[in-house]
C-alpha positions as CSV (number, residue, x, y, z in Angstrom):
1,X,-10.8,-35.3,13.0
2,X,-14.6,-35.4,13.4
3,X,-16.6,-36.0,10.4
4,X,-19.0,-33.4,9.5
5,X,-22.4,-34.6,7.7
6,X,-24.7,-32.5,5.2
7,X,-28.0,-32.9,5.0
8,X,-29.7,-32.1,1.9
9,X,-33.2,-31.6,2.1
10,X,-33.6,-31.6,-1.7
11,X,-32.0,-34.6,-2.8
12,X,-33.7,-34.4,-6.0
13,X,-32.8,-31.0,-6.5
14,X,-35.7,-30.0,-7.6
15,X,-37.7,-26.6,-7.6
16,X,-38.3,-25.3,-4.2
17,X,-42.3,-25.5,-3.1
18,X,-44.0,-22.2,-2.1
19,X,-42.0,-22.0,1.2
20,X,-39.2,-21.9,-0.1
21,X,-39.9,-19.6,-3.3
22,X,-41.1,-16.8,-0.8
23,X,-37.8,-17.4,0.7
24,X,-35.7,-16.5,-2.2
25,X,-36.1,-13.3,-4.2
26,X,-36.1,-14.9,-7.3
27,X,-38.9,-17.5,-5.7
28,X,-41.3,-14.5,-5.2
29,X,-40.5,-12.9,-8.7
30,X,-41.6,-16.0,-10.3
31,X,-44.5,-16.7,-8.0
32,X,-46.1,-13.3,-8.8
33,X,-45.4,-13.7,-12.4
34,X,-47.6,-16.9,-12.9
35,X,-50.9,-16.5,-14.4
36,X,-52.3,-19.9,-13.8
37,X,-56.5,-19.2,-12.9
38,X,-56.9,-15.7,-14.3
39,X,-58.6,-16.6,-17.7
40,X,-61.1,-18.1,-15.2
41,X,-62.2,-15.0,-13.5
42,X,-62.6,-13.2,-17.0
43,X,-64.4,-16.0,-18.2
44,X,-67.1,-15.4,-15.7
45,X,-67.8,-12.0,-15.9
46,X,-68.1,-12.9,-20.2
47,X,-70.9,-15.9,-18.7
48,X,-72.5,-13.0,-16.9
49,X,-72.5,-10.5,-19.8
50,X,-74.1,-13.3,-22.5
51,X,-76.6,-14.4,-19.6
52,X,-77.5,-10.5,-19.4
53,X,-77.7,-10.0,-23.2
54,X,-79.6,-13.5,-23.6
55,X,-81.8,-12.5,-20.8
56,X,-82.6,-9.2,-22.6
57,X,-83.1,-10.8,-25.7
58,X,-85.6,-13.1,-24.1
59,X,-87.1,-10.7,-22.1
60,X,-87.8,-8.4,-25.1
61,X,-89.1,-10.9,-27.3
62,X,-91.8,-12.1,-24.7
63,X,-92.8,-8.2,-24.5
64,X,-93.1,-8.1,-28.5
65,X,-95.0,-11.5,-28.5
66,X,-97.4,-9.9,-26.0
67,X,-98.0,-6.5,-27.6
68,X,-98.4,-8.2,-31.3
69,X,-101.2,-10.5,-29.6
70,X,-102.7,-7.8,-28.0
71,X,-102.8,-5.3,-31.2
72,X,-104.1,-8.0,-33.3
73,X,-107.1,-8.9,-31.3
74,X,-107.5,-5.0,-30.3
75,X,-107.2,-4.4,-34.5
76,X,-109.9,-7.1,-35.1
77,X,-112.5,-6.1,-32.4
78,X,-112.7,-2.8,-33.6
79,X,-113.1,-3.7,-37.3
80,X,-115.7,-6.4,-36.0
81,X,-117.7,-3.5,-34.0
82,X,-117.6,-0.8,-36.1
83,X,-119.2,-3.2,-39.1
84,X,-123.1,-1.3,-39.3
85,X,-124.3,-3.7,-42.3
86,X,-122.6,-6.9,-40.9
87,X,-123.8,-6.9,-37.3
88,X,-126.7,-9.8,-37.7
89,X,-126.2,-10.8,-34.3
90,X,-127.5,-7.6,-32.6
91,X,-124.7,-7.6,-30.3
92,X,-123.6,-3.9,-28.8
93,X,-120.3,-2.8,-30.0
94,X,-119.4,-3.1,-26.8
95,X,-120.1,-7.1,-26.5
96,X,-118.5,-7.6,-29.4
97,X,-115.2,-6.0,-28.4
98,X,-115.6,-7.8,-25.4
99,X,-116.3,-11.0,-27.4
100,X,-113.1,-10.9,-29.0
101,X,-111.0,-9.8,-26.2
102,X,-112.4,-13.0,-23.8
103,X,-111.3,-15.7,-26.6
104,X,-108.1,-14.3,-26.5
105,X,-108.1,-14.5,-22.7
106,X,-107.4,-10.5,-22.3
107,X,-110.2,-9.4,-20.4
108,X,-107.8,-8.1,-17.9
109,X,-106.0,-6.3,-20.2
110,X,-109.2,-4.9,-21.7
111,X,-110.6,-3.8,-18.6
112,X,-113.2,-1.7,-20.1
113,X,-111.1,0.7,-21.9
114,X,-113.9,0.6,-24.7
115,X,-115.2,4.0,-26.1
116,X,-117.8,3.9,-28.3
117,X,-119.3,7.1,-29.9
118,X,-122.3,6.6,-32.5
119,X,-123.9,9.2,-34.8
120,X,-126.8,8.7,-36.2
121,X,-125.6,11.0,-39.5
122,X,-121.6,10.2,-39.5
123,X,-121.9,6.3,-38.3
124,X,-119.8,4.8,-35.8
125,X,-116.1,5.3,-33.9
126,X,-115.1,2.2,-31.8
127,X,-112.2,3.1,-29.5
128,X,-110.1,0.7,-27.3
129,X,-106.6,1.0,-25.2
130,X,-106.1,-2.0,-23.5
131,X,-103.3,-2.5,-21.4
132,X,-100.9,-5.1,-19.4
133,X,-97.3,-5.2,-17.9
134,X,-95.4,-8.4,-18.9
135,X,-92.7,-9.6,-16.1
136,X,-89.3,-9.5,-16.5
137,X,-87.2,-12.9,-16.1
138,X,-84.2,-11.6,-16.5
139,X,-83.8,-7.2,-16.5
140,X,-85.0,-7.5,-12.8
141,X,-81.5,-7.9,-11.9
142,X,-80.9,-4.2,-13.6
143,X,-84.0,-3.0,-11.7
144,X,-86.6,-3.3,-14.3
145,X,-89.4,-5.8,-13.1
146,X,-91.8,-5.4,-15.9
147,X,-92.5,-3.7,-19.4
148,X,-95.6,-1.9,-19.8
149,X,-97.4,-2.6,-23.0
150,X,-100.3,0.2,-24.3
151,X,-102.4,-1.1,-27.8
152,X,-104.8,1.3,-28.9
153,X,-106.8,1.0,-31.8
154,X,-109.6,2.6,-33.4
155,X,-112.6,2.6,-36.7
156,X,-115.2,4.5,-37.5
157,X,-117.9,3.2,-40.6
158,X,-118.8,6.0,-42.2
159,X,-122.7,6.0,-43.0
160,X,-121.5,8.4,-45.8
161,X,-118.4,10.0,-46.9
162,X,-116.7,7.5,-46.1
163,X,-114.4,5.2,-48.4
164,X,-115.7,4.2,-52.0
165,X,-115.8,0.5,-53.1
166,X,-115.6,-0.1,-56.9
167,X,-116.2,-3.8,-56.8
168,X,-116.2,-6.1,-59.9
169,X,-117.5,-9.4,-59.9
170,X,-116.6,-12.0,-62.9
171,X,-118.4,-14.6,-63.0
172,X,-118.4,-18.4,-65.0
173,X,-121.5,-18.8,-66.4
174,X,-120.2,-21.2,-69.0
175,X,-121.9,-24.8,-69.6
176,X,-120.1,-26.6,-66.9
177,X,-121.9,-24.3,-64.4
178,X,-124.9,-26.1,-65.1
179,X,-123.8,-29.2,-63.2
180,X,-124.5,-29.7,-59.6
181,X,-126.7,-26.7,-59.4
182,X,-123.1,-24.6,-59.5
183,X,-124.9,-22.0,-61.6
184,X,-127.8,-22.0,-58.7
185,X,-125.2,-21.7,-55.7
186,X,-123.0,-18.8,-57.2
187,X,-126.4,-16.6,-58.1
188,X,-127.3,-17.1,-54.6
189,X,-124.0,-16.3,-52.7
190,X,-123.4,-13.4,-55.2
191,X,-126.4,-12.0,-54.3
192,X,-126.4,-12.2,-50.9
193,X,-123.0,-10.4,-50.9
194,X,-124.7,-7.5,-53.3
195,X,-127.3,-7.7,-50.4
196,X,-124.8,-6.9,-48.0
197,X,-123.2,-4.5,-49.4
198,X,-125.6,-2.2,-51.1
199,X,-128.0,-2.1,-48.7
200,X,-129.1,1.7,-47.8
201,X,-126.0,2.4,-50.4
202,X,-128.3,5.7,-52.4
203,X,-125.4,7.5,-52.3
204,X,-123.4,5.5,-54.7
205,X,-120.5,5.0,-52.0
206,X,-120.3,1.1,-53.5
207,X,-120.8,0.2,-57.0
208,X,-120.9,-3.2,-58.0
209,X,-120.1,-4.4,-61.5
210,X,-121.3,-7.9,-62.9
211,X,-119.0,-8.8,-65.7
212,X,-120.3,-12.2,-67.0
213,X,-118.5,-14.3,-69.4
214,X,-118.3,-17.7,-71.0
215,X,-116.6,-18.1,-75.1
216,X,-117.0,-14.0,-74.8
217,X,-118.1,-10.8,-72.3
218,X,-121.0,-8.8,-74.1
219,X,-120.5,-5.0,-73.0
220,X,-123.6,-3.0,-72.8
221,X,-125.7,-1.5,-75.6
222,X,-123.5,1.1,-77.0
223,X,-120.2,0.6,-74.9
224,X,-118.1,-0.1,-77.5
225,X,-118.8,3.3,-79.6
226,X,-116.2,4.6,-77.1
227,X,-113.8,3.0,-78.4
228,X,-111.2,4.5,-81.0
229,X,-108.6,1.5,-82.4
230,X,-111.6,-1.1,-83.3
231,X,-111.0,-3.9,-86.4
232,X,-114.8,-5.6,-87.5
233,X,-118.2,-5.3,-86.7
234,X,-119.4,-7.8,-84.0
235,X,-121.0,-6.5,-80.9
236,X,-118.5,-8.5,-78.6
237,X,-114.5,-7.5,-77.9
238,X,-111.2,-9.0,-78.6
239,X,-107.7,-7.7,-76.9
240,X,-104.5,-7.7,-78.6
241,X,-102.1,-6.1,-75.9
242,X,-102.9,-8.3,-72.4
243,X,-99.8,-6.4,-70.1
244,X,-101.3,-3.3,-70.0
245,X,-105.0,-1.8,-68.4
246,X,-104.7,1.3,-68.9
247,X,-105.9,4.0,-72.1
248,X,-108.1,0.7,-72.5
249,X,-110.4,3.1,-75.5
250,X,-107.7,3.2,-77.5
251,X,-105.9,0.1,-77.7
252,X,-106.4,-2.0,-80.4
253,X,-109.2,-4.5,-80.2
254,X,-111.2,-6.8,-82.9
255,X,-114.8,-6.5,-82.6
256,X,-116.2,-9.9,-82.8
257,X,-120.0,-12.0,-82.9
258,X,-121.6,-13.2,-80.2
259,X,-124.8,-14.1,-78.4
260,X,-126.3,-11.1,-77.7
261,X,-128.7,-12.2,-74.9
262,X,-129.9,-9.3,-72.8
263,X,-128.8,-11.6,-69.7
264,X,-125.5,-12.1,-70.6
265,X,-124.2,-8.1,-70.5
266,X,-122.3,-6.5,-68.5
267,X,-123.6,-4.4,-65.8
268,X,-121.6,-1.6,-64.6
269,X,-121.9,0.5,-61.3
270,X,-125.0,-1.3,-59.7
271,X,-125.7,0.7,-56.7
272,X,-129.1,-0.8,-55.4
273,X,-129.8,-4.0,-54.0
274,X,-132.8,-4.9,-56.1
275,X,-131.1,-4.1,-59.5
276,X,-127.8,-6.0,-58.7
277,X,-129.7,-9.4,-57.5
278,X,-131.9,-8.9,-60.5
279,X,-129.4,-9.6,-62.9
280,X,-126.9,-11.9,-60.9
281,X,-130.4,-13.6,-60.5
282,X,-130.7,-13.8,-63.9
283,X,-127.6,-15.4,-65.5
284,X,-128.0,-18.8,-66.8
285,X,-124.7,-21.3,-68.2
286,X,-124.0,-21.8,-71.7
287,X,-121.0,-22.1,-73.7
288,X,-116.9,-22.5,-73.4
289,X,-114.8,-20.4,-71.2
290,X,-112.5,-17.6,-71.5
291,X,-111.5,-16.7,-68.4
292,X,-108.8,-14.1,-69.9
293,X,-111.8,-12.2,-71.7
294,X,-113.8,-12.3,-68.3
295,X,-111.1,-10.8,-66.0
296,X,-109.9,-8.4,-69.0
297,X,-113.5,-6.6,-69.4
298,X,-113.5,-6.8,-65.8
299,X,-110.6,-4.8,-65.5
300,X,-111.7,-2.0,-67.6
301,X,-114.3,-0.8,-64.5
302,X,-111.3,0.2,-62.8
303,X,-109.9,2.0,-66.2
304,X,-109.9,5.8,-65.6
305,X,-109.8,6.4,-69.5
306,X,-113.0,5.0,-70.1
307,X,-114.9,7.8,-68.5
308,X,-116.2,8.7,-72.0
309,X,-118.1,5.3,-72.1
310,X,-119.1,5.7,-69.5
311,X,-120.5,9.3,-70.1
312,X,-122.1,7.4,-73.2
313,X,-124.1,4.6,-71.0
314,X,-125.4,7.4,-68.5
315,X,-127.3,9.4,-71.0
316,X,-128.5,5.9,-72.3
317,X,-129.7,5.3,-68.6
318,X,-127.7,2.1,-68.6
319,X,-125.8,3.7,-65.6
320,X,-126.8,6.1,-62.9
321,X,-125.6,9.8,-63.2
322,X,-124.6,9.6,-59.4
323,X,-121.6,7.6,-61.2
324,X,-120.5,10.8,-63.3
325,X,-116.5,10.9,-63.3
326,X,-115.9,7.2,-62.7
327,X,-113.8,5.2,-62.9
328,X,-112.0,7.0,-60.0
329,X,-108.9,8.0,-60.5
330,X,-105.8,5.5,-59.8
331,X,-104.2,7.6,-57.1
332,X,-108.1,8.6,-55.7
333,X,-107.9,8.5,-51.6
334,X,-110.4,6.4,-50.2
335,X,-111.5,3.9,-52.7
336,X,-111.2,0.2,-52.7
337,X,-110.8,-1.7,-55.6
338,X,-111.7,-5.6,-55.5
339,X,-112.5,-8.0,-58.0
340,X,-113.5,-11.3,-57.4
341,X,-113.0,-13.8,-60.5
342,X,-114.6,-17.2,-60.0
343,X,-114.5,-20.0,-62.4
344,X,-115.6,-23.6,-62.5
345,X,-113.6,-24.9,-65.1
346,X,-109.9,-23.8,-67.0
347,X,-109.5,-21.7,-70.3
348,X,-111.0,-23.5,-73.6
349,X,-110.8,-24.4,-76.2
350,X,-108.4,-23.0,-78.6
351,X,-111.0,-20.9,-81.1
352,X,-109.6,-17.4,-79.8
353,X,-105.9,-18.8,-78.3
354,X,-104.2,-21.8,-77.2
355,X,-105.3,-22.7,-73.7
356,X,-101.6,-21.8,-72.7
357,X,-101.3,-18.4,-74.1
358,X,-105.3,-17.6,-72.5
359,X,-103.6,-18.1,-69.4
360,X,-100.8,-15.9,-69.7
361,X,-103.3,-13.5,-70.9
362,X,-104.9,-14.4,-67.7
363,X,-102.3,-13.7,-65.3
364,X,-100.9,-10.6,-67.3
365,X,-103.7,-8.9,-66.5
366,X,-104.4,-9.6,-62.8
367,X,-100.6,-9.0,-62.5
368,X,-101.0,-5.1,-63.8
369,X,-104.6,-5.1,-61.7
370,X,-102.4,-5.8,-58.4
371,X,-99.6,-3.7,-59.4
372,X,-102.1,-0.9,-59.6
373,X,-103.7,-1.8,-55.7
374,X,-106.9,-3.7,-57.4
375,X,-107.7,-6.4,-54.8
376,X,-108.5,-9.7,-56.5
377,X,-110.4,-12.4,-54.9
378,X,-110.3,-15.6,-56.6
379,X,-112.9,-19.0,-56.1
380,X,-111.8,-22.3,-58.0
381,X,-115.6,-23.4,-57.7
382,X,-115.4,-27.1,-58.1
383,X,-112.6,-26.6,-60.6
384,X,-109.7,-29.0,-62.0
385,X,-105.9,-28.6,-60.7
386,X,-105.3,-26.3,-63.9
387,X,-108.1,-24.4,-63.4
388,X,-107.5,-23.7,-59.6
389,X,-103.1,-23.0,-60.3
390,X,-104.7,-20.4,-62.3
391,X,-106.6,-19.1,-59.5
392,X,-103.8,-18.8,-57.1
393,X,-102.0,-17.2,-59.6
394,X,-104.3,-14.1,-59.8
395,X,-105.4,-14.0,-56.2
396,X,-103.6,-11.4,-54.2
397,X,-102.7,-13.5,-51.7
398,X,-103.0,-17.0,-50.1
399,X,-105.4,-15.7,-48.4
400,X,-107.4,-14.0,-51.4
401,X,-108.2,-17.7,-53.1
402,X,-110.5,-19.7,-52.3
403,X,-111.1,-23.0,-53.4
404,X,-114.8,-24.5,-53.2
405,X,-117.7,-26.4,-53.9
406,X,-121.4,-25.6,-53.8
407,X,-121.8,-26.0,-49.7
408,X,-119.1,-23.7,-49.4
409,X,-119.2,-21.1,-52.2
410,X,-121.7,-19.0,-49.7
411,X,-118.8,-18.6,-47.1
412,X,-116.4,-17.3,-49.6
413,X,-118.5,-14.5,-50.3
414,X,-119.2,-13.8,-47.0
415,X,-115.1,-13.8,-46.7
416,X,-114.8,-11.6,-48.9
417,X,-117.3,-9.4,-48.6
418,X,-116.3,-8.7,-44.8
419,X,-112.9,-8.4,-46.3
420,X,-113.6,-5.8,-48.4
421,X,-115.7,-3.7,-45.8
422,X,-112.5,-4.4,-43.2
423,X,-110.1,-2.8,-45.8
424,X,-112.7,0.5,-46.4
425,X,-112.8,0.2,-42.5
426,X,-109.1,0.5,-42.2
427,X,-109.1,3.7,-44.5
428,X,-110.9,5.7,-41.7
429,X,-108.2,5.0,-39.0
């Protein structure tokens, strides 16, 4: 009998290859049940999805840069053109926009979109709307190539009518300002500023106060009668309550002596140029320093309550009767209310308070003057480190302090005067 031979093509029995499984019905079912690969094609269209959100992302925040540039330098041009007083350069509103638009390298987007419409009666309305499309990097593969970006802006400067500054300026004339000529420096940068802003100012529309102070502040003649809460005899005032500027006439205060220099007193609501410079002109330095006293007598200018003194000081003629029914009133439209405070030195020495508790005092009081929207400019003139923490404290910002010495005291009142006509400026938009 023949012998009969088997081949087995498997000899490791193991699992059949493809071939075979798609021979075999149980082959296929397990073929088309394997999953192997599949997270791979999900996992792209995911990578697409984040490289389309990214991309938007991206896109969109290249568009926002843009537009923020373009506002900003739209924002300042206007400002800049529409400044009557400030304009020493003679430039047209119309060179100065451009001006501001070429450093930023938008002339293109500019593209003379400039309007300018002058009145010889109502002042000045600068106009611009620039424009620019920013490419897309990534929503081109949506369909959108570009976003279109629109800035307009406008001002108008008033030449009356317009917004009301109440400016107060306290100033250091204690001995240390006799050094270096510091005394000499401030007089002349405070009266430039004055210059600047009260020029063809008949109309009252900016008052300036001069609130001068060393050991103590010496109100004007009469002042003081106003108020109804008074301990002693002395022609000079002393606060109890330092949170608080408000109802100022009846709080309780301790009249106290003083020099009583005609120099030395305050001078409220100065609305020409040749009366304010006279009397900035006018301080000399002397004494300690109370820089709590200073900015508290300062503050009262912007006191509603004190109306009655100041009803008392117009019929004296101390004041002009243009300023009937000031201070404004705290929720007034239209007025700004800055005060710059500018020492050389830190609170001394003790007579009145400890040096510590002067500048709580300090800070209490330019704290409830900022809650209330008072801007307050601050200059550490030369001062030490304790002296200039104190400053920062008070200013209203970073921005708002200044920190100088006699070449450039000058350019901080320049700062701040253009700073204070931007934000009556930005009250007309």
């Amino acid at each position: 009998m023949g012998v009969m031979r088997v081949f087995n093509n498997n000899p490791d029995n193991r699992t059949p290859g493809p071939v075979a499984a798609f021979r075999t019905g149980g082959g296929m079912t397990r073929f088309l049940r394997r999953d192997e690969g599949s997270m791979a094609v999900f996992s792209v269209f995911v990578f697409f999805a984040m490289l389309l959100v990214g991309g938007l992302a991206v896109d969109m925040m290249r568009h926002e840069n843009e537009r923020i540039r373009m506002q900003n330098t739209a924002d300042r041009a206007v400002l800049a053109a529409t400044m009557l007083r400030e304009n020493v350069s003679n430039a047209t509103p119309q060179q100065i926009v451009n001006a501001y638009f070429a450093a930023e390298g938008l002339d293109a987007q500019l593209a003379g979109r400039v309007s300018v419409v002058t009145d010889d009666d109502n002042g000045r309305t600068v106009t611009v709307a620039p424009a620019a499309t920013v490419p897309t990097l990534f929503m081109n593969m949506l369909g959108i190539d570009d976003f279109a970006i629109v800035t307009p802006a406008q001002a108008t400067e008033a030449m009356g009518g317009g917004a009301q500054i109440e400016l107060v300026m306290v100033l250091d004339v204690s001995g240390s300002m006799g050094g270096s000529n510091k005394i000499g420096a401030m007089r002349t940068a405070a009266s430039d500023l004055a210059t600047s802003l009260l020029t063809d100012n008949e109309d009252g529309s900016v008052a300036i106060t001069i609130v001068p102070y060393d050991e103590w502040v010496l109100p004007p003649a009469g002042f003081l009668n106003s108020f109804t809460n008074v301990t002693g005899s002395g022609a000079c005032n002393d606060w109890s309550v330092w949170n608080v500027v408000t109802g100022s006439l009846d709080q309780a205060t301790l009249r106290r002596s003083c020099n009583t220099d005609a120099w030395a007193q305050v001078r409220p609501y100065e609305n020409l140029v040749a009366d304010a410079t006279g009397a900035i002109n006018g301080l000399v330095s002397r004494g300690t320093t109370s820089i709590d006293l200073g900015v508290r007598n300062g503050a009262l200018f912007f006191d509603p309550s004190i109306r009655p003194a100041i009803t008392t000081l117009i019929a004296n003629g101390t004041v002009s009767p243009i300023f009937a029914g000031r201070p404004y009133s705290w929720n007034e439209p239209g007025v700004v209310r800055a005060l710059i405070l500018l020492t050389d030195g830190e609170n001394c020495c003790g007579a009145r308070y400890s040096t510590a508790q002067q500048d709580l005092n300090t800070l209490s009081v330019c704290s409830e003057l900022k809650d209330r929207g008072v801007l307050i400019y601050s200059i550490a003139f030369q001062a030490p480190s304790s002296g200039a923490a104190l400053m920062q404290g008070c200013a209203s910002s970073p921005s708002h302090y200044f920190n100088a010495d006699t070449s450039q005291v000058q350019a901080a009142f320049q700062a701040i005067g253009n700073n204070i006509q931007t934000q009556a400026l930005r009250l007309t938009f």
